[in-house]
C-alpha positions as CSV (number, residue, x, y, z in Angstrom):
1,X,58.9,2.7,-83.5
2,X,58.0,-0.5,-85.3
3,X,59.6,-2.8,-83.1
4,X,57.1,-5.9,-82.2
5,X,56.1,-6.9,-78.3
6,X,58.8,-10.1,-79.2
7,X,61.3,-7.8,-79.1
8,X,60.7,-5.8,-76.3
9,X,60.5,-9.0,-74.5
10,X,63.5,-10.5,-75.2
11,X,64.7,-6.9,-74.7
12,X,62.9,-7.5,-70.9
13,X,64.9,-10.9,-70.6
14,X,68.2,-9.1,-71.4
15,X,67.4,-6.7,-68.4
16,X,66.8,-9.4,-65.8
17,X,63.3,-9.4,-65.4
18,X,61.6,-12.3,-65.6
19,X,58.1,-11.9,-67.3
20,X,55.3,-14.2,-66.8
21,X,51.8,-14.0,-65.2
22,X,53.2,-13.3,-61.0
23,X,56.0,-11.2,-61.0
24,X,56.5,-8.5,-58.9
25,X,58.3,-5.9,-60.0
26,X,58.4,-1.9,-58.7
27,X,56.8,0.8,-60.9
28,X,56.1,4.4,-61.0
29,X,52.9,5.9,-61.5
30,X,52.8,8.1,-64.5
31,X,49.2,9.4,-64.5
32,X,45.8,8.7,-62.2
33,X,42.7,8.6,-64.7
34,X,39.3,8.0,-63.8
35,X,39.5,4.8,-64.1
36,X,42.9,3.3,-64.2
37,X,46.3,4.2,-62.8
38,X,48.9,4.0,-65.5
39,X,52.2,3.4,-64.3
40,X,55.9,2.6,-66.2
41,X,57.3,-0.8,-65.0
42,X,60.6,-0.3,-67.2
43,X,59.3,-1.7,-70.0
44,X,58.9,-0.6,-73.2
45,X,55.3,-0.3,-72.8
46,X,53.4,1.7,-69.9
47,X,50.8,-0.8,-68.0
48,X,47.4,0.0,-66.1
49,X,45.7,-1.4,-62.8
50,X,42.5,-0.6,-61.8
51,X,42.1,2.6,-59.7
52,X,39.8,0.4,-57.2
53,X,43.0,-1.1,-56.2
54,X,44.6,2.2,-54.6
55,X,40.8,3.0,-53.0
56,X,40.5,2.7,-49.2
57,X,37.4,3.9,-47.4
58,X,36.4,5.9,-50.7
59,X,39.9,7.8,-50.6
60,X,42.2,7.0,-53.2
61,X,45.7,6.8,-51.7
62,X,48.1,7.0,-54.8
63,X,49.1,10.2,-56.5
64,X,51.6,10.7,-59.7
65,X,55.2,9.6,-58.9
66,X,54.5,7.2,-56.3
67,X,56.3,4.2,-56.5
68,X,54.3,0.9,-56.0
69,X,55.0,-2.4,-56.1
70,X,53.0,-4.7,-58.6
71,X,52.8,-8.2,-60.2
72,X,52.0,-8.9,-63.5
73,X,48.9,-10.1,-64.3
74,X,48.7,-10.0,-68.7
75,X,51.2,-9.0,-71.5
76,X,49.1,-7.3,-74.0
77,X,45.9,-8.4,-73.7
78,X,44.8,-7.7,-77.7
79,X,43.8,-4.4,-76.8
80,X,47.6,-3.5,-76.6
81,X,47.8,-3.0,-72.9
82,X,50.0,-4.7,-70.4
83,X,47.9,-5.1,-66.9
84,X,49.4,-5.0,-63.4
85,X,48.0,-6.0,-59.9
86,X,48.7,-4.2,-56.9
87,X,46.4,-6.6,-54.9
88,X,48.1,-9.7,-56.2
89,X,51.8,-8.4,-55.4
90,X,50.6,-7.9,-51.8
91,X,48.7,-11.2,-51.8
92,X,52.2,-12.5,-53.4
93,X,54.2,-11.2,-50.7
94,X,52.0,-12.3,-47.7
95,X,51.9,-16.2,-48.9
96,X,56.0,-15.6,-48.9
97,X,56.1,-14.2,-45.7
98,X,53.7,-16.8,-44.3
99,X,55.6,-19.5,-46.0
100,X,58.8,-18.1,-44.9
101,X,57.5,-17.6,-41.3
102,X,55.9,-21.7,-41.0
103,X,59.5,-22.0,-42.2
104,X,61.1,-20.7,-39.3
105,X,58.2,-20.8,-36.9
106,X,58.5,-17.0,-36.5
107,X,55.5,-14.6,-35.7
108,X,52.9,-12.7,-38.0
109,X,50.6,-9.8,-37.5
110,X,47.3,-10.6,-37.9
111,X,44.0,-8.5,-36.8
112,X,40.6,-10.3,-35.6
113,X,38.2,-9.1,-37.9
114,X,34.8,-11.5,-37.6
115,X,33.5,-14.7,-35.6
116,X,32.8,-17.9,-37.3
117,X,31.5,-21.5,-36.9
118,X,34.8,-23.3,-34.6
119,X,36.8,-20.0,-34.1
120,X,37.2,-16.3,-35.9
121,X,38.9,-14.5,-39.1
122,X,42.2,-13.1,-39.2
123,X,43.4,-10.8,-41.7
124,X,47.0,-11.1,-42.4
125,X,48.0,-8.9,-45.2
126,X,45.6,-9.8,-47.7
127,X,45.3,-13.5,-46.4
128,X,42.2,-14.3,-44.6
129,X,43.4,-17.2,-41.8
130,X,41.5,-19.1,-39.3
131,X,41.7,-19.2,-35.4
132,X,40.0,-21.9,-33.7
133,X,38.2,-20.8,-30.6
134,X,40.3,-23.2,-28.5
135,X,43.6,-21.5,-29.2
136,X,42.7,-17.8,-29.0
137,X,43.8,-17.9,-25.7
138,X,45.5,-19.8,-23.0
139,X,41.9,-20.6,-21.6
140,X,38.7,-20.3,-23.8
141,X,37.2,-16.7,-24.3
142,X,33.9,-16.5,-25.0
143,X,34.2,-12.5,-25.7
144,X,36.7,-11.3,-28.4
145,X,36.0,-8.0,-28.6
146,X,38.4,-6.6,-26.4
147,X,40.8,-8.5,-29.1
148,X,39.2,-7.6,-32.6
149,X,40.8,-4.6,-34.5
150,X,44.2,-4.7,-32.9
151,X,47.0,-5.9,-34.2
152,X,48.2,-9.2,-32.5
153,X,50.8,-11.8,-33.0
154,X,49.8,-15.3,-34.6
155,X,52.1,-18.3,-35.4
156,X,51.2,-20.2,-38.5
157,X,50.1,-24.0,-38.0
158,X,48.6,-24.9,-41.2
159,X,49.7,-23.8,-44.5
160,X,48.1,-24.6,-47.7
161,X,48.7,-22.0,-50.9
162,X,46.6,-24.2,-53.5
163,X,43.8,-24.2,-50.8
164,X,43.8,-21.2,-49.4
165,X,44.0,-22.4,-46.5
166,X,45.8,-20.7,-43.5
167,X,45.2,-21.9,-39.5
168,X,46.9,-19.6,-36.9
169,X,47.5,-19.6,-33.0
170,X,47.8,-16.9,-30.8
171,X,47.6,-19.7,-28.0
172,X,51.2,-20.7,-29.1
173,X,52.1,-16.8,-28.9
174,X,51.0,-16.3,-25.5
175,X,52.5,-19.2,-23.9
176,X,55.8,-18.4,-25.7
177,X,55.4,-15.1,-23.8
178,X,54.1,-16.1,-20.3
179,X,56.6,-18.8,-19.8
180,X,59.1,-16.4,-18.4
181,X,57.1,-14.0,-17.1
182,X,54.9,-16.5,-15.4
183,X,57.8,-18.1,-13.6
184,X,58.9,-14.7,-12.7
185,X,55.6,-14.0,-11.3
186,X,55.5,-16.9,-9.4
187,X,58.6,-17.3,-7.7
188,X,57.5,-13.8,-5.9
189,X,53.6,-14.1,-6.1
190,X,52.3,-14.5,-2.5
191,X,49.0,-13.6,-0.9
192,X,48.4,-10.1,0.4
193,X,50.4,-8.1,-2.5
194,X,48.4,-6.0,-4.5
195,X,49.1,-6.2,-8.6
196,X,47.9,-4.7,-11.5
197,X,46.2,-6.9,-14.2
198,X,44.0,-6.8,-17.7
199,X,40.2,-8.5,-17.7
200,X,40.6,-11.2,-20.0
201,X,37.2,-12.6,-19.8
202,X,33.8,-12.3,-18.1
203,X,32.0,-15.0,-16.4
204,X,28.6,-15.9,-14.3
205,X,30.8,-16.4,-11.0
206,X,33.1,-13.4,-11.9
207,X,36.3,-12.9,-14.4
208,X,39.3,-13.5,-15.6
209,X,42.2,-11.2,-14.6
210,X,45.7,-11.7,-16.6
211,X,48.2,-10.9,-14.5
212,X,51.3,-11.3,-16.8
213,X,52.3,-15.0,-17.6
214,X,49.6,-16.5,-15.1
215,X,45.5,-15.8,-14.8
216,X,44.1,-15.3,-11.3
217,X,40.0,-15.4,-10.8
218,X,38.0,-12.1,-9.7
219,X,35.2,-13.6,-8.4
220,X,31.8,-12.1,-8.2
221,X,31.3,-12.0,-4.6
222,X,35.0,-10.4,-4.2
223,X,34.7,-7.6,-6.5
224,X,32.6,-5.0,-4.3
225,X,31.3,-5.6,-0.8
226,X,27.6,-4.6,-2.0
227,X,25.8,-7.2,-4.0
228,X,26.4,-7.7,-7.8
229,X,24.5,-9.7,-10.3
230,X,26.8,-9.4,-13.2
231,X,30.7,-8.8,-13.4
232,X,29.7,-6.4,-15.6
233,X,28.3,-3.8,-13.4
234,X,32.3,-3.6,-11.9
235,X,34.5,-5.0,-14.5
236,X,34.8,-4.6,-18.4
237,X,36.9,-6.8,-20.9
238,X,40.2,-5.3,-21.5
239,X,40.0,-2.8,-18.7
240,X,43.7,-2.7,-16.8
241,X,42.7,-3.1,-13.0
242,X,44.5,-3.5,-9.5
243,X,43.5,-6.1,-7.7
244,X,44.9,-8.0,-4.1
245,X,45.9,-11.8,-4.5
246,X,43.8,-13.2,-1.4
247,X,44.8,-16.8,-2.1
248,X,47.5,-19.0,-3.9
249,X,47.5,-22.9,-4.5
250,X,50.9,-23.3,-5.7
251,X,50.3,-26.6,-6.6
252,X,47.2,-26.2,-8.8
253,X,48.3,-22.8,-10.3
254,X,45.3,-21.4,-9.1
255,X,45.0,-17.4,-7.7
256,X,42.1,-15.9,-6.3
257,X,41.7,-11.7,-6.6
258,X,40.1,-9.9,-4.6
259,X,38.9,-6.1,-5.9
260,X,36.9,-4.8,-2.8
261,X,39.5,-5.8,-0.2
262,X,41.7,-3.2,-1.5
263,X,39.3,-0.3,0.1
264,X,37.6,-0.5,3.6
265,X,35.6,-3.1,5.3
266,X,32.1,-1.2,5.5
267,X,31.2,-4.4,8.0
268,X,34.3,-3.1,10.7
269,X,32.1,-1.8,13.9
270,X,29.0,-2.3,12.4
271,X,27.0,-2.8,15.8
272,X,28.8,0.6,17.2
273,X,27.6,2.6,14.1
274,X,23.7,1.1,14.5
275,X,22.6,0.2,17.6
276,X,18.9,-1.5,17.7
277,X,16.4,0.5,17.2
278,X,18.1,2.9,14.8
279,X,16.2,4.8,12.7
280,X,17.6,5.3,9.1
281,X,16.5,5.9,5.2
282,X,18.0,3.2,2.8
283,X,17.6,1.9,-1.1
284,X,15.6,-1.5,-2.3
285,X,18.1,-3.3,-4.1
286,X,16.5,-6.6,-4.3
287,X,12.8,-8.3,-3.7
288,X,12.7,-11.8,-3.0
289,X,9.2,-14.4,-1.8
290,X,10.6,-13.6,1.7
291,X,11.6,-10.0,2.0
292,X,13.2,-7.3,0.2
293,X,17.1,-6.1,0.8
294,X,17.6,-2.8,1.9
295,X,21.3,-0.6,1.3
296,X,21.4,1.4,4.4
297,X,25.5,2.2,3.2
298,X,27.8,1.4,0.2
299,X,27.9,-2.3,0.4
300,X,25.5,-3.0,3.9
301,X,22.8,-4.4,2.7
302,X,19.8,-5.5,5.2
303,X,17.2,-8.1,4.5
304,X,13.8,-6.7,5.6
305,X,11.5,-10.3,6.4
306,X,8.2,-10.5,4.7
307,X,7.1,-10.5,9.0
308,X,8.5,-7.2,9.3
309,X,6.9,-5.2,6.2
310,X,3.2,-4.4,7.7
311,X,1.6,-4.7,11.4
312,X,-1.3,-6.5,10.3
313,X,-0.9,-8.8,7.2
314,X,1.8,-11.0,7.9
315,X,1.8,-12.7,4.2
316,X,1.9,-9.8,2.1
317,X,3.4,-9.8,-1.4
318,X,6.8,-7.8,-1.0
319,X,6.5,-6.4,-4.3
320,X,3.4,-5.4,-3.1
321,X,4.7,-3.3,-0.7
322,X,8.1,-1.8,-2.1
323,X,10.2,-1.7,-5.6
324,X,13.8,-2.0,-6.6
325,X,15.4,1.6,-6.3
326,X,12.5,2.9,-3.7
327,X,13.8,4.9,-1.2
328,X,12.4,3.4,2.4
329,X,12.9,4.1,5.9
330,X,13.6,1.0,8.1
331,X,14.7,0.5,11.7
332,X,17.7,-1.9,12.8
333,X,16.4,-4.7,14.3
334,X,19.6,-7.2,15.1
335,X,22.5,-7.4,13.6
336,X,25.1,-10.1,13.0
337,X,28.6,-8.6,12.5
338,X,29.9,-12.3,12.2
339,X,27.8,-13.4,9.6
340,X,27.5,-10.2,7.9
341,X,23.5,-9.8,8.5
342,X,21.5,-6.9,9.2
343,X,17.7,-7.8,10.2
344,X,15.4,-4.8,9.4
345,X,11.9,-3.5,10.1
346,X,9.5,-1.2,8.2
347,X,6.4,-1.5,10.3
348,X,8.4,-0.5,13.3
349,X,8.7,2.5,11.6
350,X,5.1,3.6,11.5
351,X,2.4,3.8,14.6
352,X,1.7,-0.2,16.2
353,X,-1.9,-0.2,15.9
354,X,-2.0,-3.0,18.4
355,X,-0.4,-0.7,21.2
356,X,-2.7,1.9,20.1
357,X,-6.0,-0.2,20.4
358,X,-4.4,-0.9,23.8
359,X,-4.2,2.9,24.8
360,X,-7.6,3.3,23.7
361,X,-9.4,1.0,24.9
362,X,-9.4,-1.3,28.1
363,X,-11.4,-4.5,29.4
364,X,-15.2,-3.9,29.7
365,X,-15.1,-1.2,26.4
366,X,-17.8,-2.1,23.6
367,X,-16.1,-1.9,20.3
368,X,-18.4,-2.5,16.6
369,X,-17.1,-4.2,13.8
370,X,-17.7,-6.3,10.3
371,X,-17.4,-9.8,10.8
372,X,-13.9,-10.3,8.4
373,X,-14.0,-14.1,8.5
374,X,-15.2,-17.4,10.2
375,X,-13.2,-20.1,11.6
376,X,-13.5,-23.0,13.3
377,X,-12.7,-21.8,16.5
378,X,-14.6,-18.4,16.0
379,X,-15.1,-15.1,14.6
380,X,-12.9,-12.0,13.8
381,X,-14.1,-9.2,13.6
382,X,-12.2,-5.6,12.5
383,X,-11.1,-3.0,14.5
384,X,-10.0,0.5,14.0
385,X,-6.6,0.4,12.5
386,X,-6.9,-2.6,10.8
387,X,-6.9,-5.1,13.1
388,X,-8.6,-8.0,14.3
389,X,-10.5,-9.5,17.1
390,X,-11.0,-13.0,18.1
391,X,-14.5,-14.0,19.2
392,X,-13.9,-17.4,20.7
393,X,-16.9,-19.8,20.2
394,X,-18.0,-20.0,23.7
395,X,-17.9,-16.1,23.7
396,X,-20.7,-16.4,21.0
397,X,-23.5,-17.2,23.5
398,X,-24.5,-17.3,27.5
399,X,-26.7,-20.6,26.3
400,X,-26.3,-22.1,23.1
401,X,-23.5,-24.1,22.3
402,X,-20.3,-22.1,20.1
403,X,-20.7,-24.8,17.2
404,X,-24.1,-24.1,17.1
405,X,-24.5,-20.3,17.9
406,X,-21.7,-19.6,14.9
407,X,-23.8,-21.1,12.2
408,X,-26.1,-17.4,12.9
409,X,-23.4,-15.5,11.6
410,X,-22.0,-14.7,8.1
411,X,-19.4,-12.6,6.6
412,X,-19.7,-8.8,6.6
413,X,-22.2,-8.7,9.2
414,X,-21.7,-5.9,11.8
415,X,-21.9,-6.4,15.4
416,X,-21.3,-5.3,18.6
417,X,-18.5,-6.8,21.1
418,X,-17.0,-6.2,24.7
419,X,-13.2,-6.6,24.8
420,X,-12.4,-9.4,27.2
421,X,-8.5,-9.4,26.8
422,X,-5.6,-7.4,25.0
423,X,-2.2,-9.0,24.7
424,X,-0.1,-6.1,22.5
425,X,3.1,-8.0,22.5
426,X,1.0,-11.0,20.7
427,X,-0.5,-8.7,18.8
428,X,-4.0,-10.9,20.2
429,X,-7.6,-9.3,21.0
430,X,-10.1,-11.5,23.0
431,X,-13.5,-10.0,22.6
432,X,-16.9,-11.6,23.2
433,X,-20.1,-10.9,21.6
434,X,-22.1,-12.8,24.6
435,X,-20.6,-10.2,26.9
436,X,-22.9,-7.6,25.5
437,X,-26.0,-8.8,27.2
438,X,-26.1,-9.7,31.3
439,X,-25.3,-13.1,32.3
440,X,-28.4,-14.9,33.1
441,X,-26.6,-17.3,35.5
442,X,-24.8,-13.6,37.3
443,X,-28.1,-12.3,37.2
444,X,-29.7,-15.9,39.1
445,X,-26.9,-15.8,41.5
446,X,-27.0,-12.0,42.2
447,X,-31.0,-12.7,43.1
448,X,-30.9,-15.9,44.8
449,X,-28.1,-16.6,47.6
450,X,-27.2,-19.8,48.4
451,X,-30.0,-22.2,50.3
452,X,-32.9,-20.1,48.5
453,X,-35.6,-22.4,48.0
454,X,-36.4,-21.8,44.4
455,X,-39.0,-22.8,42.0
456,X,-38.8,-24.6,38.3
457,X,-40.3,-26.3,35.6
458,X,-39.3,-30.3,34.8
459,X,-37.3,-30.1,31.0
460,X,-36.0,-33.6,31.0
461,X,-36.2,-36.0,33.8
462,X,-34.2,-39.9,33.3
463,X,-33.2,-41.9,36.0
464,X,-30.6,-40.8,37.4
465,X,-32.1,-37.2,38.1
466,X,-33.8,-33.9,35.9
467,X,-33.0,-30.9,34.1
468,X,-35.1,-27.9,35.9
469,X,-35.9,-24.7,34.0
470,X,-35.7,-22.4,36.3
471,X,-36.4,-19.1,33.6
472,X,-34.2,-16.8,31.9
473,X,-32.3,-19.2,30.1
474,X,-30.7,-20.3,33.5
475,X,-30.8,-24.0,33.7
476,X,-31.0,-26.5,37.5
477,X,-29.9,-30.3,38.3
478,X,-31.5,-32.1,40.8
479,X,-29.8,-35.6,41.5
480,X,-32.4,-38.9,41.9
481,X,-31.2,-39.1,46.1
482,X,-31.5,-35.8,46.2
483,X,-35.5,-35.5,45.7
484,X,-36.2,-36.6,48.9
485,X,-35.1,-37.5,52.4
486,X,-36.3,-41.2,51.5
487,X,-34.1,-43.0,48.9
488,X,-35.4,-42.3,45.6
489,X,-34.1,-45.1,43.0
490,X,-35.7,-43.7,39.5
491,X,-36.0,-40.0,39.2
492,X,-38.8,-40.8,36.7
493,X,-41.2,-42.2,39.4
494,X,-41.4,-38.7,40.9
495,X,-41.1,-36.5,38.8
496,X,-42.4,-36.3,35.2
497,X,-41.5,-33.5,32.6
498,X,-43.6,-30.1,32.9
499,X,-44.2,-30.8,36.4
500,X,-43.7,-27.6,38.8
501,X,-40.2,-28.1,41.3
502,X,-39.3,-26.3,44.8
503,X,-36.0,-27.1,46.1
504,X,-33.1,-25.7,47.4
505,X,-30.3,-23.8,45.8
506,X,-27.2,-25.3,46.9
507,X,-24.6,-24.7,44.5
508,X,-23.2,-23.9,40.8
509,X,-21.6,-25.5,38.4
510,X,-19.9,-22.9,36.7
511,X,-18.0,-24.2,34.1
512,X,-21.1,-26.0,32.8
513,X,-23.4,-23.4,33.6
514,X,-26.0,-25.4,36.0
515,X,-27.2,-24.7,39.1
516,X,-27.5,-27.8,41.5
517,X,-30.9,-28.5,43.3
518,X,-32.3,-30.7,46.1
519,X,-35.5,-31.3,47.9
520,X,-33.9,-33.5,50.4
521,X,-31.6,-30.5,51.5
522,X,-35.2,-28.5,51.5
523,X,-37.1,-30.9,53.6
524,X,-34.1,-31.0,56.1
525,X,-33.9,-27.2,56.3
526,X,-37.7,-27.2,56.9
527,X,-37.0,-29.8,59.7
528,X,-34.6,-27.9,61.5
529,X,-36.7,-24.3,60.8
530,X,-39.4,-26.7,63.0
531,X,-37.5,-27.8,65.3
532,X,-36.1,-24.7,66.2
533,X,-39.4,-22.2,66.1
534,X,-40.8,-25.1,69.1
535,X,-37.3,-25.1,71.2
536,X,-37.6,-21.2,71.6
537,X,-41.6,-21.9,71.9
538,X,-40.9,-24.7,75.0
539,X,-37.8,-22.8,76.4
540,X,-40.0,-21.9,79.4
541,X,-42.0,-25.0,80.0
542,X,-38.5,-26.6,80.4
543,X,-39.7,-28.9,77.3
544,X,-36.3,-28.8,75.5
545,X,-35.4,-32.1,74.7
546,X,-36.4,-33.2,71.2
547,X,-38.5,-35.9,72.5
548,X,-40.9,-33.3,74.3
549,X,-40.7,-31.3,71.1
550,X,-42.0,-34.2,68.7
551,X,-44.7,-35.0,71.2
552,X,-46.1,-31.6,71.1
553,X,-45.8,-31.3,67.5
554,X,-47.7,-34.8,67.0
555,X,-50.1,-33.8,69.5
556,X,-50.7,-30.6,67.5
């Protein structure tokens, strides 16, 4: 047994193997130690490789008498062991079979294991290759995950051994594959006929469907008849659905799916199912600035306006009021079976309080209140239920003017009112505050007919007449040619301010609130008293004319 290594080589030489660093050759394990595998490769000595090499997920997966194929890695190393590589024959192998396969532009099997800059890894035997993100596909996918961990066919477009470098394209696979089965989809695709298809790819506006040799678009708004934010509350990557081709551009390529015409229209005979004014419970499913939309079925959604939330605040914040999921009842105010729109109440829903002040209460009633705010055309004050009342400016006060008599009130204040008007339909309450107390002028008018010779005090006199207090905030005009019979130019050089006033009441102005005056109608209704207490006096004397009655009178 003294042979040398030399020997045994050229021994191995004689035997047809060919023994330098590389080659492959088959061997049988002869024993599994802790930490090598020692195996017989038909030489004269036994060789080792490292029991890491036969681990796999902690499991070793060799056992004694196995035959594995190895590649030579070192011919007694000076510790008088020959080493083999099980690793590097199956790293040997692949680079053939990738060379062979650029060769004759045939297929590998590859598996997508990770995602880097430009593309993702590929593990082809032992070979780590690169996809590019632009030829993963037939269009870009932005989600790989349906792919990774599967085996899939690759061709080889790069191949460098002394670079390690290794480019694949499934691209070139798939459009190998589709080319007959696309134009064998086409000649019979048409719109109405219902196929069956993989998601390839999710998007804002919807997916991807691969229908075998040609993609068609799912989009968003054709995937249920209820409203979706993402495709990926119907659809998932990978997920083999049906779906109904609702348009094809033959020209373009281009097909449109459609996944919620395959069931019922939940929009057919709408109106007939809800008339107006039906009551019904229903899901938030959305809160905009305007309104909130309300599922009263499986895909019949209703927008409830901002208007329609609450009887008395007509700006109020809808997620105020309601939240996505909350379970609310509305009533069907119009619907538009054409455009697919549902307008819905919630305040209908509850008691009007505006009909319900209107039940209660009628004109004349008192009513008491806080003062809620001030405008600049009056006051509103609140009312049971939450509501308001106007109080115009010129309900404010019988005398003073509204732009003055408003400055007397502030916020919060409480006061009484007298309901002047109710309008439920305008949801509009006329009170006044005035109202409360008697009406001077009423009360002048009530005590003094018309052609009462009254009496007042001079406020303001000019020329062209005077203002006459005539008491209780109830306020007279007396024109300049109407102070006396003779023509009076200038008020002023009759009367003078404080001076006391009798004349008769001859009329009212009652949009300005004045009662007009005169003396000249006064003296003549004196005149004619006269003249007819001496014609009933003279009857019988036969003195009737108005000549004998002027004598008399003078004489007297």
């Amino acid at each position: 047994m003294s042979e040398s290594f030399a020997e045994l080589f050229e021994a191995s030489l004689k035997g047809g193997q060919s023994m330098q660093s590389g080659t492959i050759v088959n061997a049988i394990v002869l024993a599994v130690n802790t930490d090598v595998v020692i195996v017989d490769a038909g030489l004269k000595s036994e060789g080792v490789i490292d029991i890491k090499e036969f681990m796999v997920d902690g499991e070793l997966k060799i056992a004694v008498g196995d035959q594995v194929e190895v590649a030579l890695e070192t011919v007694e190393d000076g510790f008088g062991e020959t080493k083999f590589s099980k690793e590097k024959a199956e790293r040997i192998k692949t680079w053939e079979r990738l060379a062979k396969a650029t060769e004759l532009k045939e297929t590998v099997i590859g598996i997508i294991t990770g995602k880097v800059k430009g593309g993702f890894t590929v593990d082809i035997g032992t070979v780590r290759a690169f996809l590019p993100g632009s030829l993963v596909d037939v269009r870009p996918v932005r989600d790989t995950s349906y792919l990774e961990g599967k085996p899939l066919e690759f061709k080889v477009i790069k191949l460098d051994k002394l670079r390690n470098n290794v480019v694949v394209s499934r691209r070139e696979v798939l459009e190998a594959e589709y080319s007959a089965e696309r134009d064998s989809l086409l000649q019979n695709l048409q719109e109405g006929v219902v196929l069956r298809g993989v998601v390839k790819n999710l998007v804002e506006y919807g997916a991807f469907v691969d229908l075998g040799g040609i993609d068609g678009l799912l989009h968003i708004t054709d995937m249920t008849w209820k409203r979706v934010k993402d495709p990926a509350e119907v659809v998932q990557v990978g997920a083999e659905i049906e779906v109904k081709v609702l348009k094809y551009d033959r020209e373009r390529r281009r097909v449109s799916l459609g996944l919620k015409q395959l069931g019922a229209d939940p929009w057919m005979d709408i109106e007939r199912r809800y008339p107006e004014k039906t009551r019904l419970f229903g899901k938030v499913t959305n809160i905009t600035d305007y309104g909130s939309f309300v599922e009263i079925e499986p895909g019949v959604e209703g927008l409830v306006h901002v208007s329609e939330m609450d009887w008395t605040n007509k700006n109020v914040n809808p997620a105020k009021v309601v939240s996505v999921g909350d379970e609310v009842e509305v009533m069907i105010l119009d619907i538009d079976g054409e455009r697919r729109r549902i307008s819905l109440g919630m305040k209908q829903c509850r008691p009007n309080p505006w009909e319900e002040f209107a039940q209660n209460h009628q004109k004349g009633d008192k009513v008491h209140g806080a003062i809620k705010s001030i405008t600049d055309f009056g006051i509103f004050i609140g009312l049971d239920g939450g509501i308001d009342g106007l109080v115009h400016l010129s309900d404010l006060d019988w005398n003073d003017d509204g732009s003055n008599a408003v400055r007397k009130y502030q916020k919060g204040m409480e006061l009484d009112a007298v309901v002047l008007a109710i309008d439920g339909a305008r949801e509009r309450i006329s009170l006044g505050v005035k109202q409360v107390q008697q009406d001077p002028l009423s009360q002048f008018i009530a005590d003094n007919t018309k052609g009462n010779i009254v009496k007042g005090i001079v406020k303001t006199v000019d020329v062209k007449g005077a203002q006459i207090d005539l008491g209780n905030g109830v306020e007279g005009y007396i024109k300049a040619n109407d102070l006396s019979r003779d023509r009076v130019e200038d008020a002023t050089k009759v009367l003078s301010v404080g001076g006391e006033l009798e004349a008769r009441f001859i009329g009212v102005d009652r949009k300005n609130r004045i009662v007009t005056l005169s003396v000249r109608e006064k003296e003549i209704q004196e005149e004619q008293e006269v003249v007819t207490e001496y014609s009933n006096r003279n009857a019988s004397t036969g003195k009737t004319s108005l000549g004998d009655i002027l004598k008399d009178q003078l004489g007297n």
